[in-house]
N, C-alpha and C positions, 0 to 999 in steps of 0.2 A: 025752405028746409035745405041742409047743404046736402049735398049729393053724396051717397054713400062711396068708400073708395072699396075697391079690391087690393088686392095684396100685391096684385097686378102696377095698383095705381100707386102704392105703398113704396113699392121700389123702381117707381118710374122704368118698368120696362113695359115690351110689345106682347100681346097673347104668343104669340111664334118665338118669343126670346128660349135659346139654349141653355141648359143647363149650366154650361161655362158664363152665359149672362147673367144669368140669376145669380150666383154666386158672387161672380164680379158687383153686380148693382147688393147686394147684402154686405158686403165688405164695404162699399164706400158710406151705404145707410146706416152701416151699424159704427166707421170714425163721424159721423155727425150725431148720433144719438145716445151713442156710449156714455151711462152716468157718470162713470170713470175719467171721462174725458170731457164734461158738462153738459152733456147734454141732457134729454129729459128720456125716465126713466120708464112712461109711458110707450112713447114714439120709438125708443130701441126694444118695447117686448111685441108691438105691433109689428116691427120691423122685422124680431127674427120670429113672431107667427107668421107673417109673409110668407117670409123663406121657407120655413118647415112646411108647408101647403104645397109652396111649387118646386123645389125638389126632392121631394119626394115623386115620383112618377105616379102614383097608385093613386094618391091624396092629390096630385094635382090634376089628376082624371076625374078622381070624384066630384073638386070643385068646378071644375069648367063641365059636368055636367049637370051640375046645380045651378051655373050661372044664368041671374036675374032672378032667386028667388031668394027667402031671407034666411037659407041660410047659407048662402056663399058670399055673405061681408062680411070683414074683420070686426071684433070688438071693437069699444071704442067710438061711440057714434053712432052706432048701428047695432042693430039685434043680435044679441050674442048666435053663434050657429048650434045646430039641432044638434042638441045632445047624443042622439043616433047613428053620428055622424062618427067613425072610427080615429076620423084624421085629428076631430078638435073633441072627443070624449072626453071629460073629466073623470071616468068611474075609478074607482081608487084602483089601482094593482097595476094600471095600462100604462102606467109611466109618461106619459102628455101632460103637456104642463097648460095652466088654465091663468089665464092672464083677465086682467079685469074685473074678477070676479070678487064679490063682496069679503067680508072678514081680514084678519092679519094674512099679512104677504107671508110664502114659506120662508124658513129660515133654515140655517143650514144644519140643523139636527131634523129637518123633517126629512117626510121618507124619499128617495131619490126618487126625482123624475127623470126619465130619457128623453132624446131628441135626434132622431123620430123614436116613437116607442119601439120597445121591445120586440111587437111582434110585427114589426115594420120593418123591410129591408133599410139597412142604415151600410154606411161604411165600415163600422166595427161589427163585429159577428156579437150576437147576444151574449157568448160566455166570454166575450172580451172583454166589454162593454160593462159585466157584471165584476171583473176582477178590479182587485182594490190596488194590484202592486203590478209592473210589468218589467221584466229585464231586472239583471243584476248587475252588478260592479262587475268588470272584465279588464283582464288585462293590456295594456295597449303598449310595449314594448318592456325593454325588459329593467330598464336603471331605474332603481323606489318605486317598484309595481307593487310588492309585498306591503310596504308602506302605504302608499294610497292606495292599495284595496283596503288595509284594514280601517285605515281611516272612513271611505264610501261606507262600507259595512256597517260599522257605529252611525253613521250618521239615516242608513237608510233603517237602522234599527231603532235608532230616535224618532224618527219619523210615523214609522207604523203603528209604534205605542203610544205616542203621546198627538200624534195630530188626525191618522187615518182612526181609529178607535170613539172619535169623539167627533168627524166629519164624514158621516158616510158615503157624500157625494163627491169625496176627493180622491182623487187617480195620482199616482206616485208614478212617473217614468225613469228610468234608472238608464245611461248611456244614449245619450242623443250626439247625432254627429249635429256640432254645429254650424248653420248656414253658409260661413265663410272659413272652413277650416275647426279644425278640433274638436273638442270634445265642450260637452253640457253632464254632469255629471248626474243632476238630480232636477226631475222639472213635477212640480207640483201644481195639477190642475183641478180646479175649486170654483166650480159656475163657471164666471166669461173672467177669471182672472188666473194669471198665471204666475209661479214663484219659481225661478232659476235658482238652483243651491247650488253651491259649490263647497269643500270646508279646506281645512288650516289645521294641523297639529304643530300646537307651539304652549312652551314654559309656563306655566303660571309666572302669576306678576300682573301689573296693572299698564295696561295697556291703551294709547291715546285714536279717537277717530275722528278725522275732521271732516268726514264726509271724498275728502281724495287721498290722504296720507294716514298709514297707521305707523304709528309710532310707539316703540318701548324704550324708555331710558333714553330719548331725544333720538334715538337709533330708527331708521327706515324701515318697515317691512312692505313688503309688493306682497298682496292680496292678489287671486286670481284676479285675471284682467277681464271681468264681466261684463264692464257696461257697452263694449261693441256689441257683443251677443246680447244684449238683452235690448236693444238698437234691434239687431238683424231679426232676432223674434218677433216682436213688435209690432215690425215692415210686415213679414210673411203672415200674422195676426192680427189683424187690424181692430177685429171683434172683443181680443182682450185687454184687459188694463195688465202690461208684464213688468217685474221687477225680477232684482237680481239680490241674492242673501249670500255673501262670505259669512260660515260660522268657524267662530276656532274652538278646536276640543281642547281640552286638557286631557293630559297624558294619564292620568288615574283615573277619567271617568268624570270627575266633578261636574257635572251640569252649570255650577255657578262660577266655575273656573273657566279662562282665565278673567280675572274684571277687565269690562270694557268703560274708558273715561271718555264719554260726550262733549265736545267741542260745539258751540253754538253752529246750528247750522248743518250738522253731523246723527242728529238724534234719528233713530229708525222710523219710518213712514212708508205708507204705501205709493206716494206720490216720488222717491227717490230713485233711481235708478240702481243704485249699490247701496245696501245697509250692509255695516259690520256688527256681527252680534257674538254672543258666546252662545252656548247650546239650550240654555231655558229663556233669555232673553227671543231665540230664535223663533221656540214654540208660542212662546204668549206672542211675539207678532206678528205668525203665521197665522192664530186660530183667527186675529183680526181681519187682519187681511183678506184671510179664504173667505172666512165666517161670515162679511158684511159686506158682499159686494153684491150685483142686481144678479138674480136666480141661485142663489150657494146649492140651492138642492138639485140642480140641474147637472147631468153628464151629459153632454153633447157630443153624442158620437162620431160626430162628422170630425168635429176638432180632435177628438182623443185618438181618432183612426190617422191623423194629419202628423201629430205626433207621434205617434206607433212610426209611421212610415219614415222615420228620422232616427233608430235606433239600430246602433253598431253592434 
């Protein structure tokens, strides 16, 4: 019989590992088993139940004083752990998430789960944690600030309606400094996967993407310069699959304005770095996107509190 692991053995560290290790060693477990990244979709939910047992302080008292009995082994091989157990409860309302477990995997209209629960010290405060929107458009000097706020403004008003309304476990950040300099306008977090927005007020007309050059009328347009920063997020999140979405509004509202014309090679995907899209092409490939990556119903406090702490 193979020998049961701990969560210990999960992310190959020592019983004495620091909390700065645990996280370190969950970061490199979670770029090897990120579905997102090919790995298997199993070994990244065992990997961040690991983690959620040992950083937590409370939860990872409770298991090292359980340890050697059946229920301080991971799922997965081994006997699911006692139900009684606060850290790994499935009871509906406690927001823990229950991996392994028979029936359809949640999906991203099921109810949110947290990580750690709700009534677990986490990095985000509970009424954080529970808000759907954080930060708004702000000023950042003074030439077309009128302008790109109202622009932000539409776009985080697109947003709420059409993608947080129908994703209850997505978190809208609004004004992120980013990593290397400037500004993240709009960062949208949905499970272990993350969408950088930025947008574009421009013309109607039909409009060309080849995936690096937008073009109208064989004319240049330079599109925010995202894919550094969606690079530098990335690095700092290893846990999540990130892209980056230029949307262009049109000046009336139109949702299906301006047309965007696909160049092979150019078509929007969750595996591209920069998609260009117009404002409803934006939402139907966001709701993919959020909506079908490994946990959509999950808020991970640790993450959302990581992004909070990056707002101007």
């Amino acid at each position: 019989m193979a020998q049961r692991q701990t969560p210990y053995d999960i992310l190959g560290i020592s019983h004495t590992a620091s909390a700065t290790e645990v996280k370190s060693a969950y970061r490199k477990a979670a770029r090897l088993t990120h579905p997102d990244h090919g790995g298997n979709a199993e070994d990244f939910a065992r990997a961040t139940l690991a983690y959620e047992t040992l950083i937590d302080s409370e939860a990872r008292t409770r298991y090292d004083r359980s340890y050697g009995t059946k229920s301080s082994h991971l799922r997965g091989g081994a006997p699911a752990p006692e139900t009684h157990d606060p850290a790994y409860s499935g009871a509906p309302g406690n927001g823990s998430m229950r991996f392994g477990t028979g029936g359809s995997p949640p999906s991203a209209t099921s109810a949110t789960s947290y990580l750690p629960p709700l009534d677990q010290l986490g990095a985000a405060d509970r009424a954080t944690s529970l808000r759907k929107v954080h930060g708004t458009p702000r000023k950042r000097g003074i030439f077309g600030a009128q302008a790109r706020l109202a622009r932000e403004n539409r776009t985080v008003a697109l947003l709420e309606k059409q993608l947080l309304s129908v994703l209850p476990s997505a978190r809208l950040v609004n004004g992120l400094h980013a990593p290397a300099g400037g500004y993240i306008d709009h960062a949208l977090l949905g499970g272990y996967r993350l969408a950088l927005v930025h947008s574009m007020m421009l013309p109607k007309g039909v409009y060309r993407w080849d995936g690096a050059h937008l073009l109208r009328d064989g004319k240049h347009i330079a599109p925010p310069q995202l894919s550094p920063v969606v690079h530098q997020m990335q690095r700092l999140f290893p846990e999540l699959n990130v892209t980056g979405w230029t949307v262009i509004l049109s000046p009336d509202g139109n949702l299906h304005e301006p047309v965007i014309d696909y160049a092979r090679g150019g078509e929007p995907g969750p595996m591209n770095v920069l998609n260009v899209v117009n404002a409803v092409k934006l939402v139907r490939e966001l709701k993919m996107f959020l909506g079908t990556g490994p946990a959509p119903h999950v808020v991970d406090r640790t993450i959302l509190a990581r992004l909070l702490g990056g707002m101007h």
